[in-house]
Each structure stands twice: as structure tokens, then as C-alpha cells.
C-alpha distance (Angstrom), angle and dihedral (degrees) to the residues before:
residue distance angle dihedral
X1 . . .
X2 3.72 . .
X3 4.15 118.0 .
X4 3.43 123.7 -157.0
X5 3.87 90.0 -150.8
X6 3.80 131.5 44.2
X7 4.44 117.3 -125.6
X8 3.09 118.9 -76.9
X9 4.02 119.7 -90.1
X10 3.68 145.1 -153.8
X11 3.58 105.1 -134.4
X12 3.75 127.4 -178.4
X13 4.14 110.7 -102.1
X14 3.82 83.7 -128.4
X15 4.19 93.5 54.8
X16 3.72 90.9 52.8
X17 3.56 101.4 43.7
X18 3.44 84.1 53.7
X19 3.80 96.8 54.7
X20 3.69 92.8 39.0
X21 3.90 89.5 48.4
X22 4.09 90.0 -127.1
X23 3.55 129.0 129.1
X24 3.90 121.6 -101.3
X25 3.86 85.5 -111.4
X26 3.57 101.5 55.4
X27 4.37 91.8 48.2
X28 4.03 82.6 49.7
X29 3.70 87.7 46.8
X30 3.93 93.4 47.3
X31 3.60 91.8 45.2
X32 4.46 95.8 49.6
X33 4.11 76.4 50.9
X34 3.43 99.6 57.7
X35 3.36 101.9 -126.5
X36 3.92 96.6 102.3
X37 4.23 122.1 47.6
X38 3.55 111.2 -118.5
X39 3.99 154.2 151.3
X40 3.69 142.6 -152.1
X41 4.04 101.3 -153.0
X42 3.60 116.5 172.2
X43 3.52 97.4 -20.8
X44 4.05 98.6 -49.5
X45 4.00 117.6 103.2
X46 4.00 112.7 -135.1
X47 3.45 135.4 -166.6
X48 3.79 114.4 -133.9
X49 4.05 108.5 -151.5
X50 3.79 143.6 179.8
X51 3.83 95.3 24.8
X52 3.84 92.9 155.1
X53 3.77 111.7 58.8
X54 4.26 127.1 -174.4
X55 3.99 112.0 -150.3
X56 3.53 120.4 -167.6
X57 3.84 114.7 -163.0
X58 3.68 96.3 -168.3
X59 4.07 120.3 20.5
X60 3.87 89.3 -151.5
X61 3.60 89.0 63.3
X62 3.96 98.4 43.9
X63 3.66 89.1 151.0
X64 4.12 88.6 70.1
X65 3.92 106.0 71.6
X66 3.64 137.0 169.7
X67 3.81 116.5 -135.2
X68 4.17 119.2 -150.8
X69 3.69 118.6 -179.1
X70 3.73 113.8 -165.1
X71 3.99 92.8 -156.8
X72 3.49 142.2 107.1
X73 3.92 125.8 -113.3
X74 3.66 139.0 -134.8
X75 3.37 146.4 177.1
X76 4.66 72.6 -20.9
X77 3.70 94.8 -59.8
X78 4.15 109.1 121.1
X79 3.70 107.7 -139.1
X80 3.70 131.4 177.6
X81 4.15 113.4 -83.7
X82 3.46 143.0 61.3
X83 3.76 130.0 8.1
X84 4.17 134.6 40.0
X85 3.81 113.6 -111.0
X86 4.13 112.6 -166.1
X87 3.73 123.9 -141.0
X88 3.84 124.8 -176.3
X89 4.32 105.6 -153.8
X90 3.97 133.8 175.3
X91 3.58 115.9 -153.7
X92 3.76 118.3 -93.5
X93 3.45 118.9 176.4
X94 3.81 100.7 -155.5
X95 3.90 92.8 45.8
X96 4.23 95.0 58.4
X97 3.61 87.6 34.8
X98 4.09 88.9 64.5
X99 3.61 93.7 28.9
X100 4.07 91.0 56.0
X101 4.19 84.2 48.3
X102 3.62 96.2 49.5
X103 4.41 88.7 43.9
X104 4.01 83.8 53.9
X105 3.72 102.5 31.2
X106 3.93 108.9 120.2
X107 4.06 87.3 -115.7
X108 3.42 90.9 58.8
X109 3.37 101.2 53.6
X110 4.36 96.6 42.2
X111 3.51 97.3 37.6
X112 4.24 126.0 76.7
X113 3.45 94.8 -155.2
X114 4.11 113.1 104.2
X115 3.93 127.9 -97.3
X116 3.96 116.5 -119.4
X117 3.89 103.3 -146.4
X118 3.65 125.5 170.3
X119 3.60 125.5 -138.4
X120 3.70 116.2 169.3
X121 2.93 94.5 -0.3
X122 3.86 95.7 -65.7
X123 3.77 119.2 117.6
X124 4.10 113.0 -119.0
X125 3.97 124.7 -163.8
X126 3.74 110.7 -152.7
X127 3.75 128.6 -167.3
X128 3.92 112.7 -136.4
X129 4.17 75.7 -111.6
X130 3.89 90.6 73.1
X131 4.07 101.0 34.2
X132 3.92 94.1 87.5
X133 3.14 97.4 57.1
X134 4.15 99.6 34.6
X135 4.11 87.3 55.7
X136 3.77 82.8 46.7
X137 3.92 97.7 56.8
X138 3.76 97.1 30.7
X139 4.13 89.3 54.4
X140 4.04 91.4 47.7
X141 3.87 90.4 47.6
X142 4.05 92.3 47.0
X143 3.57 82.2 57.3
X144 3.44 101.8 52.1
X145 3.65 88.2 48.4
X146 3.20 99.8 45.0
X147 4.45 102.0 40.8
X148 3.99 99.8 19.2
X149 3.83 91.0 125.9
X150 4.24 89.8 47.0
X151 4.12 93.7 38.0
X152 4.21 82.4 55.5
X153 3.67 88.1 67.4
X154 4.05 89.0 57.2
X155 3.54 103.6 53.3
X156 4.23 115.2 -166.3
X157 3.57 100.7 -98.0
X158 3.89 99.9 37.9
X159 3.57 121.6 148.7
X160 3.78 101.6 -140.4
X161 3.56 91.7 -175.8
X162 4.09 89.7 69.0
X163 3.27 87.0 47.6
């Protein structure tokens, strides 16, 4: 089954400052926000990652896709944490293209209150927690909608300067 996204991760705060090229401060900062996924476990700061995953069982039919959220859920809001929620989704074009505008819209990103997307036609409530990686996996999987047959001619692994 091929994933667009890797699992998710604890990383050490430090680690992914590094590879962001942020201070330690501003992670911690992003994380006491919400926006960010993180931890404090005995006395080390993580980053918790790739909580929303897209599986595709069979990459001729990329439009078919298997959505697992590893959150937690309360009062219907998804949030970041424990536990592996399934969703079965088809493709609609219209549906990501509001759902990616409602993960980026201004509100979304100021306000604490949840975001109400719909995905198959099933309404989702996301925590600020879980919208990083949700835009992340719903802009991969409009692209491999959307450009399969061109992304075929750049295989993973292709050395483009041979080319």
C-alpha cells in the first residue's frame, strides 16, 4: 500500500528546530499555541509529526484513499494524541479544494476553535493540532490526482542532473 506521508514521530524540539532553521524557543512557542504537536516527557520537549496519514491501496486508482488520523477525540473534535481513527475517501475536487481554504484561511490559523471540513461527504472537526499535517496530506493527494500521469515521468529517486 503506498502512503503519501511517513508515521508520525517524536522528534526532539532541538532536531526540528534544527531542520526547520528556528530557534528552540519559537518550536516551544508554536507548540504552547497549538499550532505545532508536541510533548514535554521527562524533562525533554518533542515534536509529535505526521499524525494524519493518506494510504493508497492501488496507485492506478489514486482517487480511492484511506484516511488514518493518529489523534484523540472529544466532545467530536480530532486532536493530536493517542488512538488511530480510519476514514475511507474518493477524490473530489471541490471538497479538498474548500477544505485546503478553510486549513489556510486566516481564521483558522488565529482562532482555537476547531475547523469543520468535509471529506466524503462526512463532516470533520480538527484541532489547530491536526491542521498542519491535514493541509499537508490533502495538498500531496490533490497532486497525485491531479498530475499522476506527469509525476510518472519523475520517478522518486531520479537523478535530474542525468537527465
Amino acid at each position: 500500500m503506498a502512503k503519501l506521508s511517513g508515521s508520525h514521530t517524536w522528534c526532539p524540539i532541538e532536531e526540528f528546530a534544527s531542520a526547520e532553521g528556528a530557534r528552540v524557543e519559537i518550536i516551544r512557542a508554536r507548540i504552547a499555541s497549538g499550532t505545532l504537536s508536541g510533548a514535554l516527557i521527562q524533562g525533554q520537549w518533542y515534536v509529535i509529526s505526521n499524525m494524519v496519514q493518506l494510504k493508497i491501496a492501488d496507485p492506478t486508482r489514486a482517487h480511492r484513499a484511506i484516511l488514518e488520523l493518529h489523534a484523540a477525540v472529544e466532545n467530536g473534535v480530532y486532536s493530536a494524541g493517542y488512538g488511530l481513527h480510519e476514514l475511507r475517501l474518493k477524490y473530489d475536487h471541490e471538497e479538498i479544494r474548500t477544505a485546503i481554504g478553510q486549513l489556510t484561511a486566516a481564521e483558522a490559523q488565529n482562532s482555537g476553535a476547531p475547523v469543520e471540513i468535509i471529506l466524503s461527504r462526512r463532516t470533520i472537526r480538527l484541532h489547530r493540532s491536526l491542521h498542519g499535517d491535514m493541509l499537508g496530506v490533502l495538498l500531496e493527494w490533490q497532486i497525485e490526482v491531479k498530475h499522476r500521469d506527469a509525476l510518472k515521468q519523475y520517478p522518486p529517486g531520479l537523478d535530474f542532473r542525468k537527465t
